[in-house]
C-alpha positions in Angstrom: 4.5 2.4 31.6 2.3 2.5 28.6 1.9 5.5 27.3 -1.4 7.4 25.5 -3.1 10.6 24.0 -5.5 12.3 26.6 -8.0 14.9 26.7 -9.4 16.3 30.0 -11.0 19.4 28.5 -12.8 20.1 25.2 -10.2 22.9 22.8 -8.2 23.1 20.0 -5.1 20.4 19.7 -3.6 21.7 22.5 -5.9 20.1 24.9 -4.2 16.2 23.3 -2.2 15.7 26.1 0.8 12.5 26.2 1.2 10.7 29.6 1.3 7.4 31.3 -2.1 5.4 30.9 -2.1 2.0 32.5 -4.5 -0.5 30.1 -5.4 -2.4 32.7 -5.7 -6.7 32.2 -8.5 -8.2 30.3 -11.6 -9.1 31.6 -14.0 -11.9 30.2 -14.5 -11.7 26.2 -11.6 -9.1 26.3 -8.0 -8.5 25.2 -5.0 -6.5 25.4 -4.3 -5.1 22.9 0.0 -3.8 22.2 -1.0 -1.0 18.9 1.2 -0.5 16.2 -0.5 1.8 14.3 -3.5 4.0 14.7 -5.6 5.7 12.2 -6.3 9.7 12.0 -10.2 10.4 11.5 -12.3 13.9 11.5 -14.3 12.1 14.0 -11.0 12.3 16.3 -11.3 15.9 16.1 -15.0 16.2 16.8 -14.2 14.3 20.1 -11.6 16.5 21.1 -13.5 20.0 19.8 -16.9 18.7 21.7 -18.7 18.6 18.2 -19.6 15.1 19.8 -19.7 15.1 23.1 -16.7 12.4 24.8 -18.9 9.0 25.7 -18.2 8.0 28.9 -16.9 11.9 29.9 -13.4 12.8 30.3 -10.6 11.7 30.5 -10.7 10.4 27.2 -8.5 8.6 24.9 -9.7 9.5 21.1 -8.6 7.6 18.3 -11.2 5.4 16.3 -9.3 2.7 14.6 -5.9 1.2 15.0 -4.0 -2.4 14.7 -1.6 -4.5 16.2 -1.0 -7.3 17.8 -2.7 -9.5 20.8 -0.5 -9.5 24.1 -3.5 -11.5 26.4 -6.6 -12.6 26.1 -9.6 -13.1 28.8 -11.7 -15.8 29.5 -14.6 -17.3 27.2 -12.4 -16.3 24.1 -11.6 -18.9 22.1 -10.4 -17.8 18.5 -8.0 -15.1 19.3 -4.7 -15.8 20.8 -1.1 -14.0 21.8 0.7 -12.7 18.8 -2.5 -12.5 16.1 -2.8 -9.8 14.3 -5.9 -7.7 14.9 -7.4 -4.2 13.7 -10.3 -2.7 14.7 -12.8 0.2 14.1 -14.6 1.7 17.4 -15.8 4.8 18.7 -12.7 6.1 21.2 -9.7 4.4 23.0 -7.2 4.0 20.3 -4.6 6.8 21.1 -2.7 4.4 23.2 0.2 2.0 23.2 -1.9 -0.6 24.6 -5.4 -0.7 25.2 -8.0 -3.4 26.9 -10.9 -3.6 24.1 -13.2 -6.3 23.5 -12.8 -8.9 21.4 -16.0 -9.1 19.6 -15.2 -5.6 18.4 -11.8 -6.7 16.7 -11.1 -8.8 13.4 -8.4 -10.6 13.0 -5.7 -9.5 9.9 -4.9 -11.9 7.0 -1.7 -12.0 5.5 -0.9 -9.7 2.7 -2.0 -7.0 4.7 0.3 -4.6 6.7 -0.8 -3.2 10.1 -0.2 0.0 8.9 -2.6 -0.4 6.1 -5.2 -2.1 8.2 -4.8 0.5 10.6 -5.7 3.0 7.9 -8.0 1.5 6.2 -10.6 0.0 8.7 -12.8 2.9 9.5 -12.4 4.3 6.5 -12.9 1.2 3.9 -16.0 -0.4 6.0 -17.5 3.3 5.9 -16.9 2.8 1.9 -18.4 -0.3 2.0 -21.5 0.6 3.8 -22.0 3.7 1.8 -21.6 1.8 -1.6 -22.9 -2.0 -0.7 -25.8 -1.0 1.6 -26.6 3.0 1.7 -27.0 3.1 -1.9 -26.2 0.0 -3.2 -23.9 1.5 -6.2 -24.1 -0.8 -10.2 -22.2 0.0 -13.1 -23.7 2.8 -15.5 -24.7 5.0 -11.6 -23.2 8.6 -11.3 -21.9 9.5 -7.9 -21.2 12.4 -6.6 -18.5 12.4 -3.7 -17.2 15.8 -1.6 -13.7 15.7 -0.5 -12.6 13.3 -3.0 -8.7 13.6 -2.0 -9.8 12.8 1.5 -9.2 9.2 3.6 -12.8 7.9 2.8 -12.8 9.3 -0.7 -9.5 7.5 -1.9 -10.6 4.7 -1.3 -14.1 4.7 -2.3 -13.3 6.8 -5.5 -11.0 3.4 -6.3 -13.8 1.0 -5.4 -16.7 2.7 -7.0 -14.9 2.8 -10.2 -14.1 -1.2 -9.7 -18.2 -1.3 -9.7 -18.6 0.5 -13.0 -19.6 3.6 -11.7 -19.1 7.1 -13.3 -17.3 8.8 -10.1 -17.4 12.6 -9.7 -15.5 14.6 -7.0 -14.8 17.7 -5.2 -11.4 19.1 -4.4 -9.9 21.9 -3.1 -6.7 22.3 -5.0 -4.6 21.0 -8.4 -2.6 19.0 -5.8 -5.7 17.1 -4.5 -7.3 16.8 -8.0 -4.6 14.5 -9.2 -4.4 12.5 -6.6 -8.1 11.9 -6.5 -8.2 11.5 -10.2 -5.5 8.5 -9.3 -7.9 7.0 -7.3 -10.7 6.0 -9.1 -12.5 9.7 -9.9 -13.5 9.9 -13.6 -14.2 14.0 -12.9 -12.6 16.2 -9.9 -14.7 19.5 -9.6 -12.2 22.0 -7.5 -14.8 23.5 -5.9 -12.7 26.9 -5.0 -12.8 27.8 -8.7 -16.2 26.6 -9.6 -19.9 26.4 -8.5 -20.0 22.5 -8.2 -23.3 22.2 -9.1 -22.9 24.2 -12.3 -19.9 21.6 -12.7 -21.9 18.3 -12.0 -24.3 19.9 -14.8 -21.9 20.4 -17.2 -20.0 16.4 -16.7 -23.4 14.9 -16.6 -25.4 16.9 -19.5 -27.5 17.9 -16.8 -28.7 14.7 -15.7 -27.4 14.6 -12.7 -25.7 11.7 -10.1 -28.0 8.9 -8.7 -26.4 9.7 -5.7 -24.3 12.1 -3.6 -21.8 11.2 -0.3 -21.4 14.5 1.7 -18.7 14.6 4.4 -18.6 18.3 4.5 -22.3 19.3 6.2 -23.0 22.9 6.1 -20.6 23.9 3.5 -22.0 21.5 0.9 -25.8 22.3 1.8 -28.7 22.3 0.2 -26.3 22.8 -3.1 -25.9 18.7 -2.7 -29.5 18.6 -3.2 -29.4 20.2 -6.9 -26.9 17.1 -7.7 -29.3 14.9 -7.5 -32.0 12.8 -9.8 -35.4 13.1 -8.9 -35.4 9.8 -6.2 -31.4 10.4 -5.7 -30.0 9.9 -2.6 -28.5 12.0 -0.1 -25.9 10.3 2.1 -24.8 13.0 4.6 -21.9 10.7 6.6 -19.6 13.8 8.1 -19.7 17.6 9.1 -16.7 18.4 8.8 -17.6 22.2 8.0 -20.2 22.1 10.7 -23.6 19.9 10.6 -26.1 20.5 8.0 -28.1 22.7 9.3 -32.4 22.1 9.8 -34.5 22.0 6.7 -38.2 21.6 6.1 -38.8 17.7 4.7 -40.4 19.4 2.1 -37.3 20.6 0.7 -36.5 17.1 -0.6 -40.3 16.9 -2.3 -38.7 20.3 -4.1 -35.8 19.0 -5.0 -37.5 15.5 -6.8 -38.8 13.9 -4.4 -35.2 13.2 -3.1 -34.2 10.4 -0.1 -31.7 11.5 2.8 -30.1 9.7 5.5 -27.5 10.4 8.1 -25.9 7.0 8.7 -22.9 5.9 10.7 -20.7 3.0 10.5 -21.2 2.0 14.0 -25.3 1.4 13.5 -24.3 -0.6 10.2 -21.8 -2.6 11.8 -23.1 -3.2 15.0 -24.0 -6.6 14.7 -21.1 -9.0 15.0 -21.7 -10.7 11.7 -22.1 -7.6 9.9 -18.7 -6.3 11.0 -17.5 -9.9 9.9 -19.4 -8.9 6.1 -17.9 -5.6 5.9 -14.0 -6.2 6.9 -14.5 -9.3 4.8 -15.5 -7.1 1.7 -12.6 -4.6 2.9 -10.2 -7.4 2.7 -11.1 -8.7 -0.3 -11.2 -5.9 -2.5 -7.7 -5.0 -1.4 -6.1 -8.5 -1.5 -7.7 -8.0 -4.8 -5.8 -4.6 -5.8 -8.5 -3.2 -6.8 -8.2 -1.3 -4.2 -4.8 0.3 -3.1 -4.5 1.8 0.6 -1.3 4.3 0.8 -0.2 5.8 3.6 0.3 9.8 2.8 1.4 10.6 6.4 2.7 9.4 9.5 3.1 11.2 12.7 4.5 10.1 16.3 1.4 9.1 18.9 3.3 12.1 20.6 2.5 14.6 18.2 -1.0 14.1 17.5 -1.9 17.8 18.4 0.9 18.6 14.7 -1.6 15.9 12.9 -5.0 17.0 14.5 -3.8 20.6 13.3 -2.7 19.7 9.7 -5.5 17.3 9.2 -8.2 20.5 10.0 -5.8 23.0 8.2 -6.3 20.9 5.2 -2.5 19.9 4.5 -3.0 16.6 4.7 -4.3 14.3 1.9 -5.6 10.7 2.0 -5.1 8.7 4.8 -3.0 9.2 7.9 -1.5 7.0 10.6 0.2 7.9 14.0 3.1 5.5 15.1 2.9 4.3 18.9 
């Protein structure tokens, strides 16, 4: 019997529950799915805390991106078949050893790549690339400014914004975290604990401020991102992972220099089949490249998601972590 990480209630980790979860056989323009690695993601803990309420209600299986290999496939698909290699980034499902998913959902793998590296990297390197090719389409000679810089989004945009010219500026929460974000691609790591990180973007930029700022953080971070930013700067608010930012008055960004905000998610950007085609193409590429470098800091047992879920939102995790079926 295949096994999987439930919830049946909204709570803390405790509520991530291991049992037996029959997948079920594809249907038309679906496949099962055997995992072998699956990606840990804040937005795994805001479906289990009720931040975001569960879509479909409970029980639910969390998990947003994972990879493995194809065990059957349903009718009308004609490019996928048993034994490829596929990885995928959705909303829910992918705390399982084997799910049913559809197939227009998942990309295949190319060679050079690991399953656990696409299983860590495919949420979190197409978010990268939408926030850097099509958010705020990044050039050499821009200033960024990214919060949570030793995070799983932040390792790997820090490398590929830097591979784009960029002058990259993070926020950290410890020496630990500075260094390994400052390995990744960050020119400047602001530890945020010790210093007003406004007065430090000031000070790196000779107060002219960043062309753009990526907030994952939300309340924490808020309006303070603002005062980042070059009159017509961007705001990118992506995450709350401090709670969401809370409701300001439009003309706040008229204030601020006449200032652009957006909340976007990668499953709007990447709805469209070919766009999710574009963006784990990019992905791909940029890694095969190694310009990009995807390591694995952690790895937990599927079983003991609730020890991950609780390190990951204790903050003693860094980069990117995967949970082994």
């Amino acid at each position: 019997m295949s096994k999987a990480i439930r919830i049946h209630v909204n709570g803390g980790p405790e509520v991530l529950t291991y049992e037996d979860a029959e997948p079920g056989q594809p249907g038309s323009g679906q496949i099962l799915v055997r995992h072998t690695a699956i990606g840990l993601n804040f937005i795994d803990v805001y479906h289990r805390s009720g931040l975001y309420p569960p879509p479909g209600g409970f029980p639910l299986i969390p998990g947003s991106e994972a990879a493995g290999l194809v065990l059957e496939v349903g009718a009308d698909i004609d490019w996928l078949k048993p034994g490829d290699r596929i990885a995928y980034a959705v909303t829910t499902g992918a705390y399982a050893e084997q799910r049913v998913i559809a197939a227009d959902r998942v990309v295949k793998v190319p060679d050079g790549i690991s399953d656990e590296q696409a299983a860590a990297m495919m949420l979190k390197g197409m978010t990268a690339e939408y926030l850097l090719r099509r958010t705020f389409k990044v050039k050499a000679g821009d200033t960024i400014l990214f919060h949570a810089a030793a995070g799983g989004v932040g390792l790997i945009l820090g490398q590929w914004a830097k591979h784009l010219g960029a002058t990259v500026i993070g926020t950290a929460s410890s020496t630990d975290k500075i260094e390994l974000a400052k390995a990744h691609g960050f020119d400047h790591v602001i530890n945020y604990r010790e210093q007003d990180f406004v007065a430090g973007v000031l000070a790196i930029t000779g107060g002219k401020k960043c062309d753009v700022v990526y907030d994952s953080v939300g309340n924490d971070t808020f309006p303070a991102s603002l005062d980042c930013l070059k009159p017509l700067g961007m705001f990118a608010s992506f995450g709350q992972s401090s709670g969401p930012v809370p409701p300001f008055s439009m003309s706040l960004l008229a204030q601020k220099g006449s200032l652009f905000a957006t909340r976007p998610t990668l499953f709007v950007y990447n709805a469209k089949r070919e766009d999710l085609e574009a963006s784990a193409a990019a992905l791909f590429e940029i890694v095969l490249s190694g310009a990009v470098k995807i390591k694995i800091n952690q790895r937990y047992a599927l079983r003991d998601a609730g020890r991950a879920h609780s390190d990951l939102e204790g903050r003693r995790t860094t980069g990117t972590t995967i949970l082994i079926p």
